[in-house]
C-alpha positions, 0 to 999 in steps of 0.5 A: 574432675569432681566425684558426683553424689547421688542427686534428685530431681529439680526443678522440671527435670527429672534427675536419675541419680546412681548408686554402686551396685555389685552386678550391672543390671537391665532396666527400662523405663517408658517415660520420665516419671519411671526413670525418675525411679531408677538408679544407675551404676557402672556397667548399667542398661536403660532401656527407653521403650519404644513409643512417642516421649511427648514433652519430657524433660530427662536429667540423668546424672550417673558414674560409669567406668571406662571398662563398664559405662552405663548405657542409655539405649532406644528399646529398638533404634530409632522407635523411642521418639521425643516430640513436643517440648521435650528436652534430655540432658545426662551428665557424669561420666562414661555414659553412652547414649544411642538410638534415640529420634528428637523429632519436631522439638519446639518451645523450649529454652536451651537446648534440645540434649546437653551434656550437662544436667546443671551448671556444675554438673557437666559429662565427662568422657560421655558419648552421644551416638546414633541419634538424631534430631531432626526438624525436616518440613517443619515451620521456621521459627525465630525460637533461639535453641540450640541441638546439641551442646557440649560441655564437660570433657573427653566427649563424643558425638558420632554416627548422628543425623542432625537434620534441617535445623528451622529455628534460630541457634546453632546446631551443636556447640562446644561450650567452655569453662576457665581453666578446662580444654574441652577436648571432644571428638565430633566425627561420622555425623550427617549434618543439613540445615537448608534453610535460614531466618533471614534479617531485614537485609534478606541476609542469613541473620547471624547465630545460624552456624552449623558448629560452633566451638568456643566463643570470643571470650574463651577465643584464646583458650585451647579447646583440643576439639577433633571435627572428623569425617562429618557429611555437611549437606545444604548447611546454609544457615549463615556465612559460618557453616564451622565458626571455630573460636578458639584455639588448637582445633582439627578439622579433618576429613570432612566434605562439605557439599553445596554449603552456602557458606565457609570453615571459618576460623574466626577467632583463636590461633593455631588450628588444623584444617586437614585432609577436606573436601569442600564441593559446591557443584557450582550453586550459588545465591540463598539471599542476601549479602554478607559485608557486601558479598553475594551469599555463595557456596565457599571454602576455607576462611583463615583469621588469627595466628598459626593455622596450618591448612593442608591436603584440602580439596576445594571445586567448583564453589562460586563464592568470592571475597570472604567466600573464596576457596581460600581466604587470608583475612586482614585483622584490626589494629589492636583488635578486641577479642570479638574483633579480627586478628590478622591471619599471620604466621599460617601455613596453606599447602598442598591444597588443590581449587578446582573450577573455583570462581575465586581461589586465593584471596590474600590479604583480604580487608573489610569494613573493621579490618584494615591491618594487613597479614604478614609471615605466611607460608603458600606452597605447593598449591594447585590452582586450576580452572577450566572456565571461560568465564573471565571474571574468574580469580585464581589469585587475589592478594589484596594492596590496601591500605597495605600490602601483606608481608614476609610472605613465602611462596614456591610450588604452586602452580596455576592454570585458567583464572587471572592472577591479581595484586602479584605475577605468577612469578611472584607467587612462585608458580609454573603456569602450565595446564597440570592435566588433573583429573577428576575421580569418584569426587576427588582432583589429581594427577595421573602417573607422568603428569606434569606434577609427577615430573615435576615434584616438590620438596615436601613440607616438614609434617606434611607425610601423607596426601587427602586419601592417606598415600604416602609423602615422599622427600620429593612429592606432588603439589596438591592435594592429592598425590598420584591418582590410581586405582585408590578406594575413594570413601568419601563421607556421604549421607550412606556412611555417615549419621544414623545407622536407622533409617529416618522415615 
């Protein structure tokens, strides 16, 4: 990590450089041409008057310490509004900024905070928390920006409120560098996006995601990124509400509601997808097709090698296809890193699809996808459906141009839908009603349930359930353990995002 210099300002921005001080001290500033006066060092305050920051441009480069970070505060929560062209990026390390509104940002080129404020000067266990950005009932606009990106290392981004994004460009990515694992935290934030710039198809154009993290070409880097605890409402941008594209990222504790979309990992390998709620309430449609499949709210998309997806919640989504509860996608033989890679060697267990229209999809191929999966472990799944509509799936596993193989299944078990492509037998399932129950948004079982009488031996690592409960040697299939008189504090739009209200 290099030692940054004091620097000055460049360009259109403002830069506010820092210097070591022996006492931490209190300053404020009321728009980018005061701060531009100002010298921060470890243990420093900014605070940013109240007030409308009309097309302000702030770079702000300093060094806090763990034990003093400099803080960039809103004079009072929510009340120091950028509007217009305006544009913040901090850089350095330890430097925590709160309480700020981007409100109606439009024409610029980039994005709207990064924690960068040149290319060889990024942030480093820097924080962005309690701010948010927001575009709600303004115009769609074509404008490719992003939100949020995230450079650097050891970042956070918590407690914000990243609302109805209108123009083109993703809402928050994690960017790479050679050699550097980015390893930031990305937890207890409320995203929407219901809207999406549609192509000539009527389809969501590509480039909408919610997150974004990595690229092809960095696909087989680690990032080390956490997504936790984030409220995802409406995102209905593109197919990929997450597109995680590289490798050994955690997904956990999320809920993702009437999302017209899916967690896709669609490029990079061993990845975690742990412990979510995904709930479409049945919505379905948002225009257009994506590879032939209508556009429905959707679950978990598996591409590549040694993802482990477990302890999810996946109920009443409509989609199909690449849009179903839990997909197996096919790969390209010898496939480019922007292509597909078989989603082989992966373990999907204790997961529970509820009334969904279509639950496994295994072996899923595609117009570039022909290369069938092989070597994955399906066990312990609950599949139930409650419907009479007979179109439903609850396994799909796909034969063409070839079958998957190596595969292990045991401890699932079905009720409603259709099994197709294998029997139940096969798929090492009980076809019996397990008597699940639903409880403040979450599917179990009850104590001397059929899953509670018939337990399964538990999966190496796998020691607690969706709400944390313990795991015993013997344990239930599914998602959730035993349903009891359990606090259920599932992410919503009151726990999650700012801690201001957004008028």
């Amino acid at each position: 990590m290099k030692k940054f210099a004091a620097i000055v300002a460049l360009t259109a921005g403002l830069i506010v450089g820092f210097v070591p001080t022996a006492e931490a001290r209190r300053v404020e500033a009321a728009s980018a041409a005061e701060i531009k006066k100002v010298q921060l060092s470890a243990g420093d305050t900014l605070v940013l008057k109240a007030g409308e920051w009309r097309d302000q441009v702030v770079k702000i480069h300093a060094v806090g310490t763990e034990q003093a970070p400099i803080h960039i505060v809103a004079e009072e929560k929510g009340q120091t509004v950028f509007t217009g062209a305006s544009k913040f990026g901090f850089s350095g390390e330890w430097i925590v900024v709160s309480g700020l509104w981007f409100k109606d940002i439009a024409g610029i080129k980039g994005e709207v905070v990064a924690m960068r404020t040149s290319s060889e000067q990024e942030a480093y266990n820097c924080t962005l928390r309690d701010c948010a950005i927001t575009a709600i009932g303004a115009p769609m606009d074509p404008t490719d920006f992003k939100w949020v990106s995230l450079y650097g290392s050891g970042n956070t981004v918590e407690g914000c409120s990243l609302l109805d994004k209108a123009n083109m460009g993703t809402t928050l990515v994690v960017w790479f560098r050679e050699g550097v694992v980015p390893a930031h935290t990305i937890r207890n934030n409320y995203f929407t996006r219901p809207r999406s710039l549609l192509g000539e198809d009527g389809g969501s154009k590509n480039g909408q995601e919610t997150i974004r993290i990595g690229t092809s070409h960095f696909s087989m880097q680690d990032g080390g990124c956490l997504v936790e605890g984030n409220y995802f409402y409406e995102c209905n941008g593109e197919v990929e509400i997450i597109s995680n594209k590289s490798c050994r990222n955690t997904y956990r504790g999320n809920l993702f509601r009437e999302c017209l979309g899916t967690l896709t990992l669609r490029h990079g390998d061993y990845c975690t997808v742990e412990g979510n709620v995904f709930d479409g309430a049945g919505k379905s449609g948002g225009g257009g097709l994506y590879e032939g499949i209508a556009t429905s709210t959707g679950g978990i998309r598996l591409i590549g090698v040694g993802h482990k997806v477990y302890n999810n919640l996946l109920m009443n989504l409509t989609g199909r296809g690449y849009y179903a509860a839990i997909s197996l996608i096919q790969g390209e033989p010898d496939s480019a890193l922007n292509g597909y890679f078989a989603a082989d060697h992966c373990l999907v267990a204790h997961n529970t699809i509820y009334n969904c229209q279509m639950g496994f999809n295994i072996n899923h191929t595609g117009k570039r996808n022909k290369l069938a999966i092989k070597d994955n472990d399906i066990v312990n799944n609950v599949v139930v459906n409650l419907s009479e509509d007979k179109k439903v799936e609850n396994v799909k596993v796909g034969l063409k141009p070839e079958p998957p193989t190596d595969m292990r299944y045991g401890g699932n078990v079905l009720w409603g839908g259709k099994v197709k492509g294998l029997t139940a037998e096969e798929f090492g399932a009980e076809e019996v009603n397990p008597l699940v129950r639903e409880v403040k948004g979450v599917v179990g079982p009850l104590k001397k349930s059929f899953l509670d009488k018939n337990r399964v031996a538990a999966v190496e690592g796998i020691d607690k359930d969706l709400l944390g409960q313990p795991r015993g040697a013997q344990t239930t299939s599914g998602a959730v353990e035993i349903m009891g008189k359990l606090k259920v504090d599932l992410p919503s739009a009151k726990n999650c995002g700012v801690s201001w209200k957004i008028k």
